[in-house]
N, CA, C, O and CB atoms as a CASP TS submission, in Angstrom:
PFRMAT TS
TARGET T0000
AUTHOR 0000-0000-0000
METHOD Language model
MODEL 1
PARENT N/A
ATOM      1  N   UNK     1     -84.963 192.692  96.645  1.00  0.00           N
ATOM      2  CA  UNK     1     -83.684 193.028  96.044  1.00  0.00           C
ATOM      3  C   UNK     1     -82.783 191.812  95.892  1.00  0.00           C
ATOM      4  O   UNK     1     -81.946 191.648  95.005  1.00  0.00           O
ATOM      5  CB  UNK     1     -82.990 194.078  96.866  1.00  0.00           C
ATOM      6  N   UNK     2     -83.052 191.056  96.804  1.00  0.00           N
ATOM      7  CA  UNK     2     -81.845 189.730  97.025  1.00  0.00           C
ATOM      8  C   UNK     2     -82.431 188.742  96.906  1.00  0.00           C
ATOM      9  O   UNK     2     -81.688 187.762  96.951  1.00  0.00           O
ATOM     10  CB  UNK     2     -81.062 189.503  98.363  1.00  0.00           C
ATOM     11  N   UNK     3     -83.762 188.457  96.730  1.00  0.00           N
ATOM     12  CA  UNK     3     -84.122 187.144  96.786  1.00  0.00           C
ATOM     13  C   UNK     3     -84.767 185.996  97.648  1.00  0.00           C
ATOM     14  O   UNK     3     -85.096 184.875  97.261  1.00  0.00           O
ATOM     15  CB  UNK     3     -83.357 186.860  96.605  1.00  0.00           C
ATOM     16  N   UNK     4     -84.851 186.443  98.680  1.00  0.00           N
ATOM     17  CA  UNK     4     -84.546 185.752  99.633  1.00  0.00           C
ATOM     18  C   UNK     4     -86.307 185.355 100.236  1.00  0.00           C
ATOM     19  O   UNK     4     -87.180 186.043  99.706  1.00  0.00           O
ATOM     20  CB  UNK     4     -83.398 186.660 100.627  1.00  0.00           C
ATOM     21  N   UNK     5     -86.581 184.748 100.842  1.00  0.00           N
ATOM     22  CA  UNK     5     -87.656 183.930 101.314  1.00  0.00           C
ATOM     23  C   UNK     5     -88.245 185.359 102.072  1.00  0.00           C
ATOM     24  O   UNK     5     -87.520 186.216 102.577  1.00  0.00           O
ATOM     25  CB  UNK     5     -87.193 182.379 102.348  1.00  0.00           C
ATOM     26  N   UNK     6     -89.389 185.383 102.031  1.00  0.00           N
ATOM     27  CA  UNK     6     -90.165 186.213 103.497  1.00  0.00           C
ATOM     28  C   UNK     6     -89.875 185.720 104.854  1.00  0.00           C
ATOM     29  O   UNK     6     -90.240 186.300 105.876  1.00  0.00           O
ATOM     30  CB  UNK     6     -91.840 186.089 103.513  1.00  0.00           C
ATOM     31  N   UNK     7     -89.239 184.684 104.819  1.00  0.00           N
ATOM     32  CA  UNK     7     -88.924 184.318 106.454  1.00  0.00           C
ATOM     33  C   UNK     7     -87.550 184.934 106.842  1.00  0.00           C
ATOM     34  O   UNK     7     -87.245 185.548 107.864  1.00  0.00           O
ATOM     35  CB  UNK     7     -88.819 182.540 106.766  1.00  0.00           C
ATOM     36  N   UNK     8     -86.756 184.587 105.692  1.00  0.00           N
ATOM     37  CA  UNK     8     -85.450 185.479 105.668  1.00  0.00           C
ATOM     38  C   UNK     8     -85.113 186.822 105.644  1.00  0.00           C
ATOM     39  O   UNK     8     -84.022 187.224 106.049  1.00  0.00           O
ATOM     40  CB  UNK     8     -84.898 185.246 104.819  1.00  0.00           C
ATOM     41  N   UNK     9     -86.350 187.851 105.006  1.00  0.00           N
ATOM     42  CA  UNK     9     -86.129 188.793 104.780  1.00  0.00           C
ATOM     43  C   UNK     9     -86.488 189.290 106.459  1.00  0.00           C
ATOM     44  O   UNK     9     -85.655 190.013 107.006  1.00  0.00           O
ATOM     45  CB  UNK     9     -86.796 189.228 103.483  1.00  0.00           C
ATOM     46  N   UNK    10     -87.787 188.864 107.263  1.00  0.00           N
ATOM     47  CA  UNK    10     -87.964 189.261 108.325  1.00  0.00           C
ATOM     48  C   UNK    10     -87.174 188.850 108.854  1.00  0.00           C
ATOM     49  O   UNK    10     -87.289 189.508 109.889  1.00  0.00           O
ATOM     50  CB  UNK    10     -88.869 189.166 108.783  1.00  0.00           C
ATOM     51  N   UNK    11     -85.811 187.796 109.127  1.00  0.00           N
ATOM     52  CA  UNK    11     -84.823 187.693 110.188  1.00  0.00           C
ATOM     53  C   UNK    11     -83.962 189.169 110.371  1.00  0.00           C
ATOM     54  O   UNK    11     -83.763 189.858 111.372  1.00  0.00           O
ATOM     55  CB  UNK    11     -83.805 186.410 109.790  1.00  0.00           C
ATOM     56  N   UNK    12     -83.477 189.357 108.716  1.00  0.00           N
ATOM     57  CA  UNK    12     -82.785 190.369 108.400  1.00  0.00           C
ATOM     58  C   UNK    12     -83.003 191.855 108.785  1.00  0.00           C
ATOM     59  O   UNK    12     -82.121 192.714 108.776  1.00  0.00           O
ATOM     60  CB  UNK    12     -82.774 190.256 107.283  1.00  0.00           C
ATOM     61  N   UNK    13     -84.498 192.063 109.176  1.00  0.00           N
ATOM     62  CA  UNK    13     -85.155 193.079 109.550  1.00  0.00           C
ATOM     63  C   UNK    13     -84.978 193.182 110.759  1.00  0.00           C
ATOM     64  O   UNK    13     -84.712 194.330 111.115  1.00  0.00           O
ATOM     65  CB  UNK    13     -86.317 193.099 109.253  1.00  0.00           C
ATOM     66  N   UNK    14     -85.027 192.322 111.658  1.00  0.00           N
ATOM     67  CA  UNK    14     -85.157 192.361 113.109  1.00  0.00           C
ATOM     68  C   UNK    14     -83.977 192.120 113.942  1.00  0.00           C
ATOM     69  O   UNK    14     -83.720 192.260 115.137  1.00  0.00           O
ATOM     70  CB  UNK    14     -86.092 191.450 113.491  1.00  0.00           C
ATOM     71  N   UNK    15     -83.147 191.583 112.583  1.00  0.00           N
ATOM     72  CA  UNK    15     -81.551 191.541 113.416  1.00  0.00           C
ATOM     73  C   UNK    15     -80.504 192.756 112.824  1.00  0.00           C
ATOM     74  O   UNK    15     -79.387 192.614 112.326  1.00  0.00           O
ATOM     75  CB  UNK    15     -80.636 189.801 113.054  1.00  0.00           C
ATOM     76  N   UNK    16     -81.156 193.797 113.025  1.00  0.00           N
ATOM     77  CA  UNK    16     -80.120 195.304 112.266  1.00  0.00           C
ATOM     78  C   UNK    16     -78.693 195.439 113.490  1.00  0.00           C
ATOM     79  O   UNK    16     -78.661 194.987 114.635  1.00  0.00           O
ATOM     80  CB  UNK    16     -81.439 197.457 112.345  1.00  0.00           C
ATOM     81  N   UNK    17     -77.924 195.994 112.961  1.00  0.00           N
ATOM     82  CA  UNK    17     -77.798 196.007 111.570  1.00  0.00           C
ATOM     83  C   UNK    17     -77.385 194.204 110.653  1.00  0.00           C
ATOM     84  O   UNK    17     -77.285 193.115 111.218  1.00  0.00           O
ATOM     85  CB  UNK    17     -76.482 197.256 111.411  1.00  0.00           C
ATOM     86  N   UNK    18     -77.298 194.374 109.808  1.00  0.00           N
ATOM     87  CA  UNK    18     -77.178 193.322 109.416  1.00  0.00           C
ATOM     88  C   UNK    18     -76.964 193.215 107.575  1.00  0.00           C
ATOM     89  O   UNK    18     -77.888 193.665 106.898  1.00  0.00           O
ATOM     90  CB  UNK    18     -78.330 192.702 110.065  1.00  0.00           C
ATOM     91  N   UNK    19     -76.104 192.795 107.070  1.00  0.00           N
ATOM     92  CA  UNK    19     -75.014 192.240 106.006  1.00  0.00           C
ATOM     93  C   UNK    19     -76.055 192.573 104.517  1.00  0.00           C
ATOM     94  O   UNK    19     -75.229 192.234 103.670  1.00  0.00           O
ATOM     95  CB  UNK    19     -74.520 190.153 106.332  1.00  0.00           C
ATOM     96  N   UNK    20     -76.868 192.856 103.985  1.00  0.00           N
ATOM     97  CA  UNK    20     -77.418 192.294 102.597  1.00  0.00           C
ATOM     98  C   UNK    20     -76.305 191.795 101.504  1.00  0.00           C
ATOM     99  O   UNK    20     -76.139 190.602 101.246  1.00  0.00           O
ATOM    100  CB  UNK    20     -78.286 193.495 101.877  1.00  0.00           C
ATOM    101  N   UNK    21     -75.791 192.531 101.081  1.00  0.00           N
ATOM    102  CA  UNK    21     -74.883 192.065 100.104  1.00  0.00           C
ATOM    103  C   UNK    21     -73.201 191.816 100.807  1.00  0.00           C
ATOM    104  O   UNK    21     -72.623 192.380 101.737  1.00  0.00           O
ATOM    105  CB  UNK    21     -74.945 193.266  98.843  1.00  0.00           C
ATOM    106  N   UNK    22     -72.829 190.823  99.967  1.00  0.00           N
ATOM    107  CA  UNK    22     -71.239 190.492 100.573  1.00  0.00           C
ATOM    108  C   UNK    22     -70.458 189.941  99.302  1.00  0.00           C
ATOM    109  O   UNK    22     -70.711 188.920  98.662  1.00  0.00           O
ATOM    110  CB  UNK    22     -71.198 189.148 101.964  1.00  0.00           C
ATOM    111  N   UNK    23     -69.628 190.706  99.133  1.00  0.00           N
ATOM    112  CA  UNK    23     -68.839 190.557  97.785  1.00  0.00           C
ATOM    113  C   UNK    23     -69.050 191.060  96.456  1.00  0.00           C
ATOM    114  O   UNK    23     -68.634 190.556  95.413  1.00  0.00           O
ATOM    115  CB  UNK    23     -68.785 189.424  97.526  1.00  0.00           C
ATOM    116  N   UNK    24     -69.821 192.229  96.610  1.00  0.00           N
ATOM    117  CA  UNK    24     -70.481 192.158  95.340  1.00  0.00           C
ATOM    118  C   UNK    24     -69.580 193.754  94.512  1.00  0.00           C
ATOM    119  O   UNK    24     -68.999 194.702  95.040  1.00  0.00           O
ATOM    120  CB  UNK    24     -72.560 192.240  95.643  1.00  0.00           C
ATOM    121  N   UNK    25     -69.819 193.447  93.205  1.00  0.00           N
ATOM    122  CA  UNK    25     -68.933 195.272  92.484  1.00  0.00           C
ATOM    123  C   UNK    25     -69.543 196.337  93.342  1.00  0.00           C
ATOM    124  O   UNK    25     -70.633 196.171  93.889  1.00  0.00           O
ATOM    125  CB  UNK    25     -69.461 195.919  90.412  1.00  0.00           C
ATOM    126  N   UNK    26     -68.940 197.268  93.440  1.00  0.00           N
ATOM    127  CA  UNK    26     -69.191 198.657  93.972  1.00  0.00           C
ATOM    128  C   UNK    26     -70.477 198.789  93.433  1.00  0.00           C
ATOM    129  O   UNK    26     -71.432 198.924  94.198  1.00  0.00           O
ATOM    130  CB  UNK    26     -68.163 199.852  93.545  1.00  0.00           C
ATOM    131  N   UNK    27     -70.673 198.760  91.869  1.00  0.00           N
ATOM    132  CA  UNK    27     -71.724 199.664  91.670  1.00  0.00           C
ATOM    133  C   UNK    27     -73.260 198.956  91.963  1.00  0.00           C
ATOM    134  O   UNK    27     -74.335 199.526  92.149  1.00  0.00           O
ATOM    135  CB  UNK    27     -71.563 200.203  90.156  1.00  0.00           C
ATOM    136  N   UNK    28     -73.007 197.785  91.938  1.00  0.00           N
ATOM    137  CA  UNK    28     -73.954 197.331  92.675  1.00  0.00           C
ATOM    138  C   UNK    28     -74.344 197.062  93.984  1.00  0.00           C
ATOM    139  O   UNK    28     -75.433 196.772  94.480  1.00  0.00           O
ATOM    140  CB  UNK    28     -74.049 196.664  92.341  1.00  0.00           C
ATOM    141  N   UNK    29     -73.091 197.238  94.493  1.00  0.00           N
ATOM    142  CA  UNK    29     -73.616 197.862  96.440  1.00  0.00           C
ATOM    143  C   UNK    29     -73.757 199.114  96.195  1.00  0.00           C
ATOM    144  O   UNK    29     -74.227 199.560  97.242  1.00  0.00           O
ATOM    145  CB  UNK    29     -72.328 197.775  98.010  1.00  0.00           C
ATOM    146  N   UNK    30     -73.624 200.114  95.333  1.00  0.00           N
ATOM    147  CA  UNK    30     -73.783 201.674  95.464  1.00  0.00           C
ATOM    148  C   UNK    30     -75.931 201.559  94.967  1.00  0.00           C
ATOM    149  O   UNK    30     -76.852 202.205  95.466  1.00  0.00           O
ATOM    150  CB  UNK    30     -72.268 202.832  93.845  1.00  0.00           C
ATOM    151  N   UNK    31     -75.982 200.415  93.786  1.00  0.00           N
ATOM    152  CA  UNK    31     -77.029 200.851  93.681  1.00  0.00           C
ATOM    153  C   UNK    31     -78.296 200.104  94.773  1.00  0.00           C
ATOM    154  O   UNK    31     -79.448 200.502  94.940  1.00  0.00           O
ATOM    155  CB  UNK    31     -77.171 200.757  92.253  1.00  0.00           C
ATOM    156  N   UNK    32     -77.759 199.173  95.269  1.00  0.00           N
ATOM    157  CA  UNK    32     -78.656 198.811  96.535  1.00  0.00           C
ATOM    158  C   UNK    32     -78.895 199.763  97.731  1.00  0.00           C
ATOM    159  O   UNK    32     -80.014 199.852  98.238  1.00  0.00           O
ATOM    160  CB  UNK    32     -78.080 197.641  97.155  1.00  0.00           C
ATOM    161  N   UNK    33     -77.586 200.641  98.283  1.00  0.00           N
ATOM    162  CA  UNK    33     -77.562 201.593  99.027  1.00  0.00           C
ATOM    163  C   UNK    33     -78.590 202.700  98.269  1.00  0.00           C
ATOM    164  O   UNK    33     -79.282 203.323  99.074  1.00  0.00           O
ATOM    165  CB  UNK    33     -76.091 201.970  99.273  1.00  0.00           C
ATOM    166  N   UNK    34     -78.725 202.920  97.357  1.00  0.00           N
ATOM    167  CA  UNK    34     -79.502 203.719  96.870  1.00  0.00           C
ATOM    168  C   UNK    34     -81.082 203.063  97.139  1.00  0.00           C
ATOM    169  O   UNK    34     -81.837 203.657  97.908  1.00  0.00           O
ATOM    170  CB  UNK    34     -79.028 203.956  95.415  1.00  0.00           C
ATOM    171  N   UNK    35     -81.531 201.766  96.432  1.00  0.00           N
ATOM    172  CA  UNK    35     -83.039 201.561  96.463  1.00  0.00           C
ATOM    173  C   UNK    35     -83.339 201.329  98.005  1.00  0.00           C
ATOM    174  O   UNK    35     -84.518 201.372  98.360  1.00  0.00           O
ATOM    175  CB  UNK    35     -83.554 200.220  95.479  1.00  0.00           C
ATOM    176  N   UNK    36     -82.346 201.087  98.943  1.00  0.00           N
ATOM    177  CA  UNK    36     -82.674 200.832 100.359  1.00  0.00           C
ATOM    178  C   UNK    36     -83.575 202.058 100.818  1.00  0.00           C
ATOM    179  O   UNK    36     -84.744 202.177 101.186  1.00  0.00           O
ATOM    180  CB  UNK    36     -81.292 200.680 101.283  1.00  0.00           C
ATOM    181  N   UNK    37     -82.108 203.229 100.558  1.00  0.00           N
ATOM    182  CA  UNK    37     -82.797 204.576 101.251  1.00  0.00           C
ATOM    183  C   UNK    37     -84.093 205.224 100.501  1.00  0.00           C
ATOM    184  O   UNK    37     -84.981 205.802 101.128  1.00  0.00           O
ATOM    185  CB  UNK    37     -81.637 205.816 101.292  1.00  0.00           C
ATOM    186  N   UNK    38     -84.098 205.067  99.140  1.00  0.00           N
ATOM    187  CA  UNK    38     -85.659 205.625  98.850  1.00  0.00           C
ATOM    188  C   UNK    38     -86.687 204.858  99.212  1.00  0.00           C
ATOM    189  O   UNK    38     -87.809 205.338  99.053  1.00  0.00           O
ATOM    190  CB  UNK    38     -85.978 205.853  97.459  1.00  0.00           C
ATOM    191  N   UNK    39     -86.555 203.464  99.794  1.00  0.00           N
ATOM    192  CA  UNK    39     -87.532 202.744 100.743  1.00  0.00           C
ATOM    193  C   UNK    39     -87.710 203.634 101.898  1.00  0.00           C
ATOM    194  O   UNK    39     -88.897 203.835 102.156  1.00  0.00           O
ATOM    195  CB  UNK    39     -87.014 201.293 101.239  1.00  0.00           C
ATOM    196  N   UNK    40     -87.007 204.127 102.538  1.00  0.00           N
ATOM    197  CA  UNK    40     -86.897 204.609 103.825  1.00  0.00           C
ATOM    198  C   UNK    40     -85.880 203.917 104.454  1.00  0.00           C
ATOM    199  O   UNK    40     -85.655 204.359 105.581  1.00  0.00           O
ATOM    200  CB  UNK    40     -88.081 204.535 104.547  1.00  0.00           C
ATOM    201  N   UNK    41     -85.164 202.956 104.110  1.00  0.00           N
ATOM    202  CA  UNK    41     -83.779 202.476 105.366  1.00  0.00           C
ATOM    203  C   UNK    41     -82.625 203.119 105.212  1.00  0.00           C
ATOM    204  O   UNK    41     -82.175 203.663 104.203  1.00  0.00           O
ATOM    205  CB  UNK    41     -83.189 200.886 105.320  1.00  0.00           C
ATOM    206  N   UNK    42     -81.983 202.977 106.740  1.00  0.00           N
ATOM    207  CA  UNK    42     -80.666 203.481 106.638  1.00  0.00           C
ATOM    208  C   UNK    42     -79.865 202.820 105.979  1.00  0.00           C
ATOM    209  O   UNK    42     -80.437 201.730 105.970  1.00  0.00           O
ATOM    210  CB  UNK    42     -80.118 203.667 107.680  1.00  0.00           C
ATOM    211  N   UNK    43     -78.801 202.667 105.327  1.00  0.00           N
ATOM    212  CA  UNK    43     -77.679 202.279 104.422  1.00  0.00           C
ATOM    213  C   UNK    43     -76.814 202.455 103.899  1.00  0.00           C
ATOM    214  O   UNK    43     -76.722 203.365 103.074  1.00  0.00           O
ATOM    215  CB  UNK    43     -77.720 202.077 103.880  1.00  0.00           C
ATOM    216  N   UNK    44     -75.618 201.434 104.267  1.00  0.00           N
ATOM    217  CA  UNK    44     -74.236 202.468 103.841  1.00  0.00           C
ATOM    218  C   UNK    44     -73.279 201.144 103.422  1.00  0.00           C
ATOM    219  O   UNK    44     -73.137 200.078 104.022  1.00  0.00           O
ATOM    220  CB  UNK    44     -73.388 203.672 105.470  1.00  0.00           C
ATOM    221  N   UNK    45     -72.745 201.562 102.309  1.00  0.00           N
ATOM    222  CA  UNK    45     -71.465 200.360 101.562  1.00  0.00           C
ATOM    223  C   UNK    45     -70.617 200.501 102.418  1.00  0.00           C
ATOM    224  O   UNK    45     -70.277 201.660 102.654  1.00  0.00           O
ATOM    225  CB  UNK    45     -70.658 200.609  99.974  1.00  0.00           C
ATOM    226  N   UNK    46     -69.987 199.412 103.173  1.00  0.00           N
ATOM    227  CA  UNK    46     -68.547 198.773 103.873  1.00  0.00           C
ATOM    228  C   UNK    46     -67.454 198.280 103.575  1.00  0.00           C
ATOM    229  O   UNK    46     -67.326 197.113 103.946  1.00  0.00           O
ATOM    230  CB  UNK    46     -68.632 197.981 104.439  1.00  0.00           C
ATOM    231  N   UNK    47     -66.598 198.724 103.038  1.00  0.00           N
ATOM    232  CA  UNK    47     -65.485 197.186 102.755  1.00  0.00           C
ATOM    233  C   UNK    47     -65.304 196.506 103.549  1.00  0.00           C
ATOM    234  O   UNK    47     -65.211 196.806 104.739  1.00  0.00           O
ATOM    235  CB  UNK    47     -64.126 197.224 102.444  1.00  0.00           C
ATOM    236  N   UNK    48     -65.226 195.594 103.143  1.00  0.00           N
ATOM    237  CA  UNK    48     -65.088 194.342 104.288  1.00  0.00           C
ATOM    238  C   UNK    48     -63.301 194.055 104.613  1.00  0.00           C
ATOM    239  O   UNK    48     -62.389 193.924 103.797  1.00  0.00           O
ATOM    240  CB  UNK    48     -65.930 192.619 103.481  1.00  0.00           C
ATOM    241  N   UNK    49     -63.282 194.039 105.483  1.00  0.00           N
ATOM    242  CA  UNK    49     -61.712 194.053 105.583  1.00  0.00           C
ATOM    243  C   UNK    49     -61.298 192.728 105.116  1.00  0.00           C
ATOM    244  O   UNK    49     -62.128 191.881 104.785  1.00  0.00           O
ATOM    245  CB  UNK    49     -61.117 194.326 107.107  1.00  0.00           C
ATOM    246  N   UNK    50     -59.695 192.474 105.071  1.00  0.00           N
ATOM    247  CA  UNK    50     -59.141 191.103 104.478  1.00  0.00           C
ATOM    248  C   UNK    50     -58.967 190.366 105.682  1.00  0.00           C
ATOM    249  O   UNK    50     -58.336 190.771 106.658  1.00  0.00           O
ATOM    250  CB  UNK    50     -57.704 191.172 103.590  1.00  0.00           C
ATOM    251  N   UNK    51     -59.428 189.493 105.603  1.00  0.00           N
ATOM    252  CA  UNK    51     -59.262 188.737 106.446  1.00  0.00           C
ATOM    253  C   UNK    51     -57.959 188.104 107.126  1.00  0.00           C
ATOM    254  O   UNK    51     -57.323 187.398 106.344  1.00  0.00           O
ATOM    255  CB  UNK    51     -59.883 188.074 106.045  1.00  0.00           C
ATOM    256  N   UNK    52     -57.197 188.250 108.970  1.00  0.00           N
ATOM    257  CA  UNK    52     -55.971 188.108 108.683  1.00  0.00           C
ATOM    258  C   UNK    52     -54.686 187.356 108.436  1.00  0.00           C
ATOM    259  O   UNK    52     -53.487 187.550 108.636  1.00  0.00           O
ATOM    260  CB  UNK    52     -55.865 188.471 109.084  1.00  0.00           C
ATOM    261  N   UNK    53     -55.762 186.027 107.702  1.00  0.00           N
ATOM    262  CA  UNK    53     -54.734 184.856 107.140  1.00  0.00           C
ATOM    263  C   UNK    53     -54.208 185.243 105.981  1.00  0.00           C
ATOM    264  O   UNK    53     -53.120 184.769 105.655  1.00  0.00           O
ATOM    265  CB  UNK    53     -55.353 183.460 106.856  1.00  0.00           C
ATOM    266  N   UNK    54     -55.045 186.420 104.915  1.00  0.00           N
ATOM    267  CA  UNK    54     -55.012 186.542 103.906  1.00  0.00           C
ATOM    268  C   UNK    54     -53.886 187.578 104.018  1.00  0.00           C
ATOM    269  O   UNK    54     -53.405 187.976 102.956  1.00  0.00           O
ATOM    270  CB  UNK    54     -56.219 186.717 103.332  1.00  0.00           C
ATOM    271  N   UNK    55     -53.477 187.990 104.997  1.00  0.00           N
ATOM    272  CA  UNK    55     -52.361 189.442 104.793  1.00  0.00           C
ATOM    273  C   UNK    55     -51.054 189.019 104.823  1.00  0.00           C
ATOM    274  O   UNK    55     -50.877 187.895 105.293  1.00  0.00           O
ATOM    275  CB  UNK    55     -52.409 190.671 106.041  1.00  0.00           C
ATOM    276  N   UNK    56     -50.136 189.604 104.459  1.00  0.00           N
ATOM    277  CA  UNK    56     -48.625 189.275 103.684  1.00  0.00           C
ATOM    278  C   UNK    56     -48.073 189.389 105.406  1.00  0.00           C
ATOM    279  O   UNK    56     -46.884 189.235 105.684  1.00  0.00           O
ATOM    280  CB  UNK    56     -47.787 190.793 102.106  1.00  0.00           C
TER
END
C-alpha cells in the first residue's frame, strides 16, 4: 500500500500498533482503513492532534 521495503514493512508488523499513513486526505486514510481490514487487520483513521506550539 505504502511502499515501503520488506524490511520496513516487517518492523511495522511487529511494532503494532503503529502509524501507516500521516497526513494524508480523509479519503485516502478512509480507503486504506478499508484495504487493511479486507486483508484481515485491525484499522482505524485518527486525527492526529495539533501539536501544542501550534495552538493560539
Amino acid at each position: 500500500m505504502t511502499g515501503p521495503s520488506l524490511w520496513r514493512s516487517k518492523v511495522l508488523a511487529t511494532q503494532v500498533p503503529a502509524a501507516i499513513y500521516i497526513g494524508v486526505p480523509q479519503d485516502d486514510a478512509d480507503a486504506a482503513v478499508t484495504a487493511l481490514r479486507e486483508a484481515g487487520a485491525w484499522a482505524e483513521v485518527r486525527e492526529q492532534p495539533e501539536p501544542d506550539h501550534l495552538k493560539p
